[in-house]
Every structure is written in C-alpha cells, then in structure tokens.
C-alpha positions as a Markdown table, in Angstrom:
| # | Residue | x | y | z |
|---|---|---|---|---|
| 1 | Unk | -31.4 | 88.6 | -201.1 |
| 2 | Unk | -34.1 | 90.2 | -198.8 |
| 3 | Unk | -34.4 | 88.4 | -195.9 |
| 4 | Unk | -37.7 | 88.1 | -194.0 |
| 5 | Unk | -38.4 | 88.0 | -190.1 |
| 6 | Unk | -40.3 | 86.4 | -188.9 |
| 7 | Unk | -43.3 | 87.8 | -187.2 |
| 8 | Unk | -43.1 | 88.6 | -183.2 |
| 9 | Unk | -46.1 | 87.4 | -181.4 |
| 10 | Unk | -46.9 | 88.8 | -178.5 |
| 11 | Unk | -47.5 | 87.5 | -175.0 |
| 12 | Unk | -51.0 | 86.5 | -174.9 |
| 13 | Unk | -52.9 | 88.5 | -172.0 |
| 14 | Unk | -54.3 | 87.0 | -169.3 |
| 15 | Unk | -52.0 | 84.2 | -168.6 |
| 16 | Unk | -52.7 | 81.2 | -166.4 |
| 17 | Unk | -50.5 | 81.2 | -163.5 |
| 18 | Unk | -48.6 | 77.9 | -163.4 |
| 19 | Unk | -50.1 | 74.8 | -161.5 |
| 20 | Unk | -46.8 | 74.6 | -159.6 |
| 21 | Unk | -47.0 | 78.3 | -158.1 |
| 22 | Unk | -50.8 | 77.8 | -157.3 |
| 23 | Unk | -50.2 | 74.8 | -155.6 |
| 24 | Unk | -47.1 | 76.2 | -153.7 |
| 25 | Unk | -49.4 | 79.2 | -153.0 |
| 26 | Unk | -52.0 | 76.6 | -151.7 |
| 27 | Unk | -49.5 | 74.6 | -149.2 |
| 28 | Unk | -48.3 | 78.3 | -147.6 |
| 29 | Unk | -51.7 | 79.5 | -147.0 |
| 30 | Unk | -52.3 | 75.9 | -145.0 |
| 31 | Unk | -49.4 | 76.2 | -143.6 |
| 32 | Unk | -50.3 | 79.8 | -142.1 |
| 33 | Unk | -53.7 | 78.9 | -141.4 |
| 34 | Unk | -53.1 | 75.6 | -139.3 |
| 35 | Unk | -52.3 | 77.5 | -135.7 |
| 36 | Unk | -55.3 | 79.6 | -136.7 |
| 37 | Unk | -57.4 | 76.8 | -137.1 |
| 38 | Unk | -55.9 | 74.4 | -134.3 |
| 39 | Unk | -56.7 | 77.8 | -131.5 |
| 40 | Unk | -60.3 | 77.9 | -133.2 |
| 41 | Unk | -60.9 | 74.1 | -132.4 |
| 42 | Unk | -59.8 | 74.4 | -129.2 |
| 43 | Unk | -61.9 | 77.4 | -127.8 |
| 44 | Unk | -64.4 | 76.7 | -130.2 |
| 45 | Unk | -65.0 | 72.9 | -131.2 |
| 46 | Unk | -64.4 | 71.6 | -128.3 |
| 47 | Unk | -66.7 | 73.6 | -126.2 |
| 48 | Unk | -69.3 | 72.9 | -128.8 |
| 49 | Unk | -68.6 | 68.8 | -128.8 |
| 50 | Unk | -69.0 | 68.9 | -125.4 |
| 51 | Unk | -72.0 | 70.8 | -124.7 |
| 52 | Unk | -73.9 | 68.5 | -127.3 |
| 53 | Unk | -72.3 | 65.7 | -125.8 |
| 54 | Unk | -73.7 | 66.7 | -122.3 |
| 55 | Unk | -77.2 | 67.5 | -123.2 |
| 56 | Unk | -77.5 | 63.8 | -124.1 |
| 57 | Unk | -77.0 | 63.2 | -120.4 |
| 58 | Unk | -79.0 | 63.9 | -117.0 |
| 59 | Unk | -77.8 | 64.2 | -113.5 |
| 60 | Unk | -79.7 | 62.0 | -111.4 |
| 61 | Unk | -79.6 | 60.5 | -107.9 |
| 62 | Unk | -81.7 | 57.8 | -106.7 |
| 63 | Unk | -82.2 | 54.0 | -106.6 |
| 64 | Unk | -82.6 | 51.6 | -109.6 |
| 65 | Unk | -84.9 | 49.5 | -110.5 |
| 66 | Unk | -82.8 | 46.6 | -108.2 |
| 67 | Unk | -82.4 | 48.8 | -105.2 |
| 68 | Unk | -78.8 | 50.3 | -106.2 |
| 69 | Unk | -77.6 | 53.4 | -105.4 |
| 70 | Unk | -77.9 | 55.5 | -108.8 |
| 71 | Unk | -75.5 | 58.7 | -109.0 |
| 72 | Unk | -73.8 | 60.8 | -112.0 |
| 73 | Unk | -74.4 | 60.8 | -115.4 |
| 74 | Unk | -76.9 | 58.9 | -117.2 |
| 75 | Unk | -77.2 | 58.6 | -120.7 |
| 76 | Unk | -80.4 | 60.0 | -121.5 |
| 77 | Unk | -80.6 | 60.3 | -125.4 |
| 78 | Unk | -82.9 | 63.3 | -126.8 |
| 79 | Unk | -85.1 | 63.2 | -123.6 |
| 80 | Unk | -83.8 | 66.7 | -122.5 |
| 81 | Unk | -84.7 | 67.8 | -125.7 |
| 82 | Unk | -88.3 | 66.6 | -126.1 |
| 83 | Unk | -88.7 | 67.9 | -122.3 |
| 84 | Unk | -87.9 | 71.2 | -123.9 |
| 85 | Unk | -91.2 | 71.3 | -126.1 |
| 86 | Unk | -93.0 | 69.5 | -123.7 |
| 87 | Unk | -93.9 | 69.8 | -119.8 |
| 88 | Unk | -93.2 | 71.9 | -117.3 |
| 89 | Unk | -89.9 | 73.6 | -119.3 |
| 90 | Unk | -91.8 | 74.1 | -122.2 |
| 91 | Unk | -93.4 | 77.1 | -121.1 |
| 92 | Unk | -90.0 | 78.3 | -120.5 |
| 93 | Unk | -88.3 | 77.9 | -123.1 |
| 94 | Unk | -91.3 | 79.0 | -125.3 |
| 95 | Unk | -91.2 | 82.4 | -123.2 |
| 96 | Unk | -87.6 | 82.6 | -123.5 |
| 97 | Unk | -87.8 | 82.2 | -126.8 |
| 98 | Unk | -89.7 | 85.0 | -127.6 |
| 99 | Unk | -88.0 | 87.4 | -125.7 |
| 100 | Unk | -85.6 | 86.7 | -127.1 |
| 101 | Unk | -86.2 | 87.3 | -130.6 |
| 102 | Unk | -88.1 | 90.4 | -129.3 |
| 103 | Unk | -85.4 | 92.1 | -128.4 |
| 104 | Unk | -83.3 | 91.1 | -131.5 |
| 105 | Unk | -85.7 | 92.6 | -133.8 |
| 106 | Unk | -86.6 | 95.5 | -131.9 |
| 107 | Unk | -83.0 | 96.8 | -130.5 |
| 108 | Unk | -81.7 | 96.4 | -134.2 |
| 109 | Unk | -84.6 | 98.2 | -135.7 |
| 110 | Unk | -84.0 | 100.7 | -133.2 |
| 111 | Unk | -80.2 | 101.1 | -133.4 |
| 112 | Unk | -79.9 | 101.1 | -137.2 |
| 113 | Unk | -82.5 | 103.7 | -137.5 |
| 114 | Unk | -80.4 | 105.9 | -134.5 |
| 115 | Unk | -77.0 | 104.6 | -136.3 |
| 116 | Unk | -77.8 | 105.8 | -139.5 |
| 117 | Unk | -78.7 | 109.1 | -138.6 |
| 118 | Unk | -75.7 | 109.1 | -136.7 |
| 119 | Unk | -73.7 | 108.4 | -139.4 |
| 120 | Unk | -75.0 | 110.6 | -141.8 |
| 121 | Unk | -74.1 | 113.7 | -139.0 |
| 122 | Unk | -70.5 | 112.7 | -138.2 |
| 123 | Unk | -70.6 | 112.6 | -142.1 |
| 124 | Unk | -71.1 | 116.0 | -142.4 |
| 125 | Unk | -68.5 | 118.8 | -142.1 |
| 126 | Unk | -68.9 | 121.0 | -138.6 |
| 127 | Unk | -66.5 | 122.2 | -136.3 |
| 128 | Unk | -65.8 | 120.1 | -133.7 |
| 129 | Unk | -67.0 | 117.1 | -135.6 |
| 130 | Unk | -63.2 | 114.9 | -134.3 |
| 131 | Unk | -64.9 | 115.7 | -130.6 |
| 132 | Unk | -68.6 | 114.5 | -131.6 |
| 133 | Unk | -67.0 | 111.1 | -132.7 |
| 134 | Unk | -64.6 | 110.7 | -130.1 |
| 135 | Unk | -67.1 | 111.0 | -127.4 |
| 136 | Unk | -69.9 | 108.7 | -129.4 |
| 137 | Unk | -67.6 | 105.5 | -128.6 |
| 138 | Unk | -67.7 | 106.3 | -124.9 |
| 139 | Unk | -71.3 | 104.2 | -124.5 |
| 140 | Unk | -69.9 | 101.4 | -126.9 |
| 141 | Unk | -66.2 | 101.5 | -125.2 |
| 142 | Unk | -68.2 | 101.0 | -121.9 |
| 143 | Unk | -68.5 | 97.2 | -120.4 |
| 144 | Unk | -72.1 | 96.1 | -120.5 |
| 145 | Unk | -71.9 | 95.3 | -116.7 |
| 146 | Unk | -71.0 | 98.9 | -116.0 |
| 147 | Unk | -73.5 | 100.5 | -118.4 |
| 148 | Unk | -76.2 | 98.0 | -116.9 |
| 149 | Unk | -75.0 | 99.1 | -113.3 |
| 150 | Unk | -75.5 | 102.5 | -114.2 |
| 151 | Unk | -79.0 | 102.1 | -115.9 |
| 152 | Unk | -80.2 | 100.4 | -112.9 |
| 153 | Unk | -79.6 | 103.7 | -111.2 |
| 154 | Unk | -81.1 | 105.6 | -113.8 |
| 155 | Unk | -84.2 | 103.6 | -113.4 |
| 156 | Unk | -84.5 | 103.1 | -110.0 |
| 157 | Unk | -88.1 | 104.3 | -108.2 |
| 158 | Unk | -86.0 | 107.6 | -106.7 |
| 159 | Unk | -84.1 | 107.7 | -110.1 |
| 160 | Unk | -83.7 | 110.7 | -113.0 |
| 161 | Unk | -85.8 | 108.7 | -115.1 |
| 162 | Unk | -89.0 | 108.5 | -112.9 |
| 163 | Unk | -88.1 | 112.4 | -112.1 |
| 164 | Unk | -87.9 | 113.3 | -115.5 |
| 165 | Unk | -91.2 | 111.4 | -116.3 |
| 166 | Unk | -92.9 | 112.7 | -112.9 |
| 167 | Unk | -94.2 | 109.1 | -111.8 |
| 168 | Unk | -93.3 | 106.1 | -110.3 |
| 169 | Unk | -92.7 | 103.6 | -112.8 |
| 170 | Unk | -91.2 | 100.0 | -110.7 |
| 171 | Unk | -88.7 | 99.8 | -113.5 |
| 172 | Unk | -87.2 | 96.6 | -112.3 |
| 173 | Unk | -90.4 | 94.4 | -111.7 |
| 174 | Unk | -91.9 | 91.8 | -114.1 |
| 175 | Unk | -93.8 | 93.8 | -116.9 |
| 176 | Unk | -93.4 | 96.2 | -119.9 |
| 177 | Unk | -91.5 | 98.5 | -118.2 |
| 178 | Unk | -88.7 | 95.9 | -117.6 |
| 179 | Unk | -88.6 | 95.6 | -121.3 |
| 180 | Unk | -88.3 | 99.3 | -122.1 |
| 181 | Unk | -85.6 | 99.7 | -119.7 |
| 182 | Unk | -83.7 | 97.1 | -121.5 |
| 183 | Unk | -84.4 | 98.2 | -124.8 |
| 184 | Unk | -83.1 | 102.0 | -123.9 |
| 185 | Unk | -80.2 | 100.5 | -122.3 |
| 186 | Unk | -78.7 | 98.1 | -125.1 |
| 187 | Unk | -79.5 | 101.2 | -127.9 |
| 188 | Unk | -77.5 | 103.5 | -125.5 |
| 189 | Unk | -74.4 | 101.2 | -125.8 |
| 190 | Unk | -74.6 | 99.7 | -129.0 |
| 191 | Unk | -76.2 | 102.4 | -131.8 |
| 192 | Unk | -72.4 | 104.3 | -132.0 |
| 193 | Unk | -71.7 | 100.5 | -132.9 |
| 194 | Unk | -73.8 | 100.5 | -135.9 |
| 195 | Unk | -73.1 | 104.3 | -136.3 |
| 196 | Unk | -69.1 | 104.2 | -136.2 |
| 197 | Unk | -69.6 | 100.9 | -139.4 |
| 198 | Unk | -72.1 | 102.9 | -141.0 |
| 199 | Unk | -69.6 | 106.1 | -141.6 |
| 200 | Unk | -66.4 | 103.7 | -142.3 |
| 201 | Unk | -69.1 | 103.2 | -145.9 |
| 202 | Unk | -70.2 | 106.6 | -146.0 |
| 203 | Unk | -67.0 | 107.9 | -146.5 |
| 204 | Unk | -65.9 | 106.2 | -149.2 |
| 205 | Unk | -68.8 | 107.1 | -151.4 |
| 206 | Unk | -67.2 | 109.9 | -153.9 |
| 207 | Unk | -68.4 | 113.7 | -153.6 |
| 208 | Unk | -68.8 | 113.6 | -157.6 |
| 209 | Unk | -72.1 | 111.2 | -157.4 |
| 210 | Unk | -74.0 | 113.3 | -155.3 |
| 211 | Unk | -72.6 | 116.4 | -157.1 |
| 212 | Unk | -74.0 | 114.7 | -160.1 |
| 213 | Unk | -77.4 | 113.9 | -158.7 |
| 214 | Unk | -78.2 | 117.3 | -157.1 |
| 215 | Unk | -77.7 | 118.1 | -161.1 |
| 216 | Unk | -79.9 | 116.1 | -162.1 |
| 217 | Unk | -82.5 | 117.2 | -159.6 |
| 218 | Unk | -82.7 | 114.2 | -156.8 |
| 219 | Unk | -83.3 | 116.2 | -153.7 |
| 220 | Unk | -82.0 | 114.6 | -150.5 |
| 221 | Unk | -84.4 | 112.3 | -149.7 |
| 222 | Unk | -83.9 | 110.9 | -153.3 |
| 223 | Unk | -79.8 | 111.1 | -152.8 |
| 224 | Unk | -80.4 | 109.1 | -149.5 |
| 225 | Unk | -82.6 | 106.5 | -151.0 |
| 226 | Unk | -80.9 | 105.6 | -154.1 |
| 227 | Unk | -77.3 | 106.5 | -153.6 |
| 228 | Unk | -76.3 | 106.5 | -150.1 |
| 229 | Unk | -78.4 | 103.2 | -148.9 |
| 230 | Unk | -77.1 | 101.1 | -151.9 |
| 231 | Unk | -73.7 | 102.4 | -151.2 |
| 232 | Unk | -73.3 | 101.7 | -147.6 |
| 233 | Unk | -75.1 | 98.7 | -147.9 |
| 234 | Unk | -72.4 | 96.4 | -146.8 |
| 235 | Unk | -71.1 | 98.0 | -144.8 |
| 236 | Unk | -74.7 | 98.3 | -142.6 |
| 237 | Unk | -75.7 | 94.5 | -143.0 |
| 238 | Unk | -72.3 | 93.9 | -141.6 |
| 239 | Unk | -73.1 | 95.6 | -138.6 |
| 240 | Unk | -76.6 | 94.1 | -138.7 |
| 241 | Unk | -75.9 | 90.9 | -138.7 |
| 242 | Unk | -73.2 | 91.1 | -135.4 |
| 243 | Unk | -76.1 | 93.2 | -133.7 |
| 244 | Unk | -78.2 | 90.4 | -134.4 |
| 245 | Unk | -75.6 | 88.1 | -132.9 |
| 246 | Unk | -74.8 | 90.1 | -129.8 |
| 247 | Unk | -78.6 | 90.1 | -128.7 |
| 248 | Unk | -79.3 | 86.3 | -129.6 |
| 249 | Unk | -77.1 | 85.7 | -126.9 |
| 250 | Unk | -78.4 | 88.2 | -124.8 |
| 251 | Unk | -77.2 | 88.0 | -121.0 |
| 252 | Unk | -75.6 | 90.4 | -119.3 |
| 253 | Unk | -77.7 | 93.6 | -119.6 |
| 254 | Unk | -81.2 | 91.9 | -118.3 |
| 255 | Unk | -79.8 | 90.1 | -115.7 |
| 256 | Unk | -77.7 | 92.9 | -114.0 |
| 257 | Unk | -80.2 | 95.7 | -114.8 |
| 258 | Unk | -83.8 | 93.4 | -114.2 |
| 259 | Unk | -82.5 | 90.6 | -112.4 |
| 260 | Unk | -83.0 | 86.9 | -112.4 |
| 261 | Unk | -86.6 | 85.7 | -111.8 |
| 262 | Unk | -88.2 | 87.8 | -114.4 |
| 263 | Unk | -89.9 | 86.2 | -116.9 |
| 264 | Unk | -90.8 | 89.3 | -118.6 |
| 265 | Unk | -86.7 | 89.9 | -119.8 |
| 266 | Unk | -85.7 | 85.9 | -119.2 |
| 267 | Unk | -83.7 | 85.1 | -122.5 |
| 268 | Unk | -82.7 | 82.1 | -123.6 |
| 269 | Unk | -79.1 | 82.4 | -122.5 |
| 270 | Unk | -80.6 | 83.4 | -119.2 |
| 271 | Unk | -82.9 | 80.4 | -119.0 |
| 272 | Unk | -79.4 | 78.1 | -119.8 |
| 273 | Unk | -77.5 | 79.6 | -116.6 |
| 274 | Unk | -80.3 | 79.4 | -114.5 |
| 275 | Unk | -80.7 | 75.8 | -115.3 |
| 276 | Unk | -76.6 | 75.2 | -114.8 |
| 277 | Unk | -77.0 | 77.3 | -111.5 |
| 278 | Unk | -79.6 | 74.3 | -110.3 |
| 279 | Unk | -76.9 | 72.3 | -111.1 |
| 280 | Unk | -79.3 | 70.3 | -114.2 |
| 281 | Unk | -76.5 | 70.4 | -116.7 |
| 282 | Unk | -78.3 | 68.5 | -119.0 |
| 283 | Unk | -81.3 | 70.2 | -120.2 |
| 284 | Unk | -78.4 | 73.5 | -119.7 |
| 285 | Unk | -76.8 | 72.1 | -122.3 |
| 286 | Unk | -80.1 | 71.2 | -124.4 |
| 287 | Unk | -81.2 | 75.1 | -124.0 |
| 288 | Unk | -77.7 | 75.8 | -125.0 |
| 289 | Unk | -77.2 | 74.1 | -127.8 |
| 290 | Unk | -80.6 | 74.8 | -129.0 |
| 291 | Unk | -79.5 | 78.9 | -128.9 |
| 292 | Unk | -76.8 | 78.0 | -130.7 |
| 293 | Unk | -78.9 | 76.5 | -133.8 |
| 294 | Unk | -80.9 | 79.6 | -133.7 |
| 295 | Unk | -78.0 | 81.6 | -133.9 |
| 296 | Unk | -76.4 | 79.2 | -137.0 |
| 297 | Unk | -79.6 | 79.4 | -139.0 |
| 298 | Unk | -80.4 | 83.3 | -138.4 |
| 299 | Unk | -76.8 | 84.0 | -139.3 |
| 300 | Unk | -76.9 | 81.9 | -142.8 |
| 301 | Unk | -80.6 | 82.9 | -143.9 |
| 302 | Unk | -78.9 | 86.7 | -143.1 |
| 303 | Unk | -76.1 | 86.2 | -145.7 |
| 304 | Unk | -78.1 | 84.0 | -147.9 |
| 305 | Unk | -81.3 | 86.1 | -148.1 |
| 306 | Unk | -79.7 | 89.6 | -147.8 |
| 307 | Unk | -76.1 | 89.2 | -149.4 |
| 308 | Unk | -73.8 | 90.4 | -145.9 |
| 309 | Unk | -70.3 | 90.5 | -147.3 |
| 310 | Unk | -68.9 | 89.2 | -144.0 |
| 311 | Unk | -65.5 | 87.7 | -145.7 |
| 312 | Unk | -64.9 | 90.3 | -148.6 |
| 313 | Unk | -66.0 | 88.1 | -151.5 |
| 314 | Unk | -67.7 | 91.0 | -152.7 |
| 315 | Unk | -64.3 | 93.1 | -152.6 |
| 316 | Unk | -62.6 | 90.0 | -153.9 |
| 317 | Unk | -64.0 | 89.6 | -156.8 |
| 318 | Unk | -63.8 | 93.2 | -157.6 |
| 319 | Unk | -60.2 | 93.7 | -159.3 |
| 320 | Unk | -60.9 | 90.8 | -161.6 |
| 321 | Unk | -63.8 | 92.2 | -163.0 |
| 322 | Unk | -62.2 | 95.4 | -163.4 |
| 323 | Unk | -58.7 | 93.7 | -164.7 |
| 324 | Unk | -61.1 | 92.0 | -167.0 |
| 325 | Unk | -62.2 | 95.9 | -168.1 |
| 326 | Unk | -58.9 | 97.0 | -168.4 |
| 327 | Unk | -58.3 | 93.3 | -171.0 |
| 328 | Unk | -61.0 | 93.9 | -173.1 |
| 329 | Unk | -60.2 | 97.4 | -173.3 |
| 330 | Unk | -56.9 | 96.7 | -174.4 |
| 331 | Unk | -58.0 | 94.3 | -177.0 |
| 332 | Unk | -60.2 | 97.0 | -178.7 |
| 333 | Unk | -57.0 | 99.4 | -178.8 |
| 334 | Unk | -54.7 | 96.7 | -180.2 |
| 335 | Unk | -57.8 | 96.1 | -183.0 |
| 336 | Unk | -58.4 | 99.3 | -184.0 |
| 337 | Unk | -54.4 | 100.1 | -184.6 |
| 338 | Unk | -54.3 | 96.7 | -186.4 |
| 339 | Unk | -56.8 | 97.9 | -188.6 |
| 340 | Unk | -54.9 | 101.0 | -189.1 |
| 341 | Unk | -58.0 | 103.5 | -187.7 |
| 342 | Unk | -57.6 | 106.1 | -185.0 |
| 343 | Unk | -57.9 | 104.9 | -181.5 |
C-alpha cells in the first residue's frame, strides 16, 4: 500500500514580526530615549517656555494711576510684540531683519559654490591630498571669536587688506564695506564646513557610473550636472540647511569684527542682546522669540520644499525597498522552477 506525504509548504516570505516583539521593541526604545528627551527639555523647553513667557511682560518703574509706587514685572500681553511692527523699534527690527536674511542667502550661496569646488578637488587623486584636507579644517576648527579677532586685524585702516587693495577702505564703519568684511570672514570659516559634508557624498558615488558616462560621451560638465549633483544631494542640503541655521542666528562674527552700534551688520540676534543689555527684557524676549519662528519656519519650508534628509528616512527606507527586490526576485525563481523552465 503506497503511502502518500503530504505536501511540505514552505514558510511564507515576508513574515510579520509578532505584535508582542514590536511592542517590546517599542517599550525599549522609550525606555532609551527618556534621559534623551528629559536633557532636551531641560536645555531646550524650558529656555523656550520662558522666553515666551517673558516677552509677555515689561519692566517698568513709575507710579500708578493712584499714586503707588510701580516696580517689576508687568503683565503686558502682545504689546511688545505690536511695538515690534510699530514705532520707534520697528525700524529696528525691520533693518535687522534684513540683514539678517542677507547674509543667510548670500554667505550660503557663496560657501556652497567655494564648498563644492572644494570638494570636487580633495576628491581627486594628488599627492599630498591627506595634507590639503587636514589643513582645510583649520578655518572651521577655529572659534569664531578668534577668527573674527583676527579679521579685524586683517581689515583694519593700516591692515594687509587695505595694502593689498592700495586704499583706505574704514572697514569697520557703518556701510558696505562692513558687510563685505563680514561676508569674507564667515566664508573663510565655514566653506571647509560645506566642503568636508560635500566629499563624505562624493565618495561614495561608485567609479563605474562615471566610467559608464564618459562612454557614453557626457563630458564633465554633463558628469557634474547629472550624476555628481543628484548624487551628493543629501548630503549638500544637509549642510545647507545648518549653514542656514548658523547665520539666522548670527552673533558673534559682526559684533566682534564691526562692533555694536552698526546698523549696517545689526542682526536680529544682535538687536535681542542689545535690548537685554538695556536691561528691557521684554521686547528682548519678543525679538527673541520672534528669530526663533523665523528659524522654525525656514528650517520646515527647507525640508518640505527641498527634501533635506536630516534624520535618515531616506536611508531608512532604503533596505526595504531593496529586501522588497530581493522577494520579488525570489518569487520569479521559485515560479519559473515550479513550472519546470530554466531560471
């Protein structure tokens, strides 16, 4: 009597991982995260609570209405916020304002351009090339106090800088000037920044693509353009966006190098400790928080509008599509030997 087995299925691919593991996973990663997250509240929330707690009040001193002595805080509402737009601190804050984004767009148009070429040196084999990127961190590796201090003698009136022009530019008064000095000093430091991110992406980009293009006929302007710019995309809009961040809360650089009390370089952080300096904590705390919903809505319009990978969703995502290859791939073999054809 023949006796038949019965058939053997096999393990169906892609299985679910069990609810319990997931949500044993789920409890260890809070668990891990909580002192993360308490620190972050701490040196971050707080600060923040307070500061838009304090711009709803106003230091005064004076007498009252029935002759009593008035001192401290007094709850003031939104009023040092609609003196921002309005009155004598509008003109201010309008002024900071714009140079404030003027330097943001111009020092990071300026320091990707310098970055990227850069990059695509350091990228290149030459002798000596371990020296060349070794000594391009020095500027970045410097404090911006120091580099500012040392700009300022660069561009003083008996400096190199008016020697090497052959004039006598005032480079520390109100004007353009002030502005140029600033804008040469922050792409000094930070380019190797942008520079240093851009070659962690051009590295990675296999030898074989360009190989393959030059075949095809792309010359390099064509290899730049549509294989090395997509490539290190992510990289580069990464650094972008933290240049973008850095100079939003531009401070130290103009106010060493320039000084206070020029209106020409007065940014908006600058405008904030000026007002704290005059002891008005309020409206210090208006400007404040005001900078920081600039930097909150530049930052998401960034990632939103331009795709930053600034938490690796984009390399997250990568090994299931590609395990999701490798599955479909495997059904097609297991088909085709079912079906008893060659593979």
């Amino acid at each position: 009597m023949a006796v038949t087995e019965a058939p053997t299925r096999a393990a169906p691919i892609g299985k679910k991982t069990p609810k319990s593991s997931t949500e044993g996973s789920g409890r260890l990663a809070a668990m891990l995260l909580t002192p993360t997250m308490l620190v972050l509240l701490v040196v971050i929330g707080y600060p923040i609570i307070a500061a838009i707690r304090q711009s709803l009040y106003s230091q005064s001193q004076g007498v009252d209405a029935n002759g009593f002595v008035v001192e401290g805080d007094q709850f003031v509402g939104l009023d040092n916020y609609s003196a921002v737009f309005s009155g004598e601190a509008a003109s201010a804050f309008w002024n900071a304002f714009y140079n404030t984004t003027f330097f943001t767009v111009v020092c990071v148009a300026v320091e990707v351009v310098i970055g990227v070429a850069m990059a695509l040196i350091m990228n290149k084999a030459f002798k000596g090339k371990g020296l060349i990127r070794a000594s391009i961190l020095v500027p970045w590796a410097i404090p911006t106090v120091v580099s500012a201090l040392l700009w300022k003698w660069i561009f003083d009136a008996n400096g190199i800088a008016n020697q090497i022009l052959g004039t006598q530019i005032l480079w520390s008064t109100d004007g353009w000037q002030a502005k140029a000095a600033v804008i040469l000093a922050d792409t000094w430091k930070t380019a190797p920044f942008i520079g240093l991110l851009t070659l962690a992406g051009l590295q990675v980009i296999p030898a074989d693509v360009y190989e393959a293009a030059r075949l095809d006929g792309a010359n390099a302007f064509k290899q730049f353009w549509h294989i090395t710019l997509p490539l290190v995309k992510p990289a580069l809009l990464v650094a972008v966006l933290f240049r973008i961040l850095d100079n939003l809360r531009m401070f130290d650089l103009p106010f060493v190098l320039i000084g206070r009390g020029k209106p020409s370089v007065e940014t908006l952080s600058i405008l904030a400790y000026l007002q704290t300096n005059n002891s008005r904590f309020g409206p210090a705390a208006a400007f404040a928080v005001l900078l920081f919903l600039y930097v909150v809505i530049v930052a998401y319009a960034f990632v939103k509008l331009l795709g930053a990978d600034i938490i690796g969703e984009a390399r997250a995502k990568t090994p299931k599509a590609a395990g999701h290859k490798r599955w479909t791939r495997r059904n097609a073999v297991r088909g085709t030997v079912a079906r008893g054809d060659t593979p």
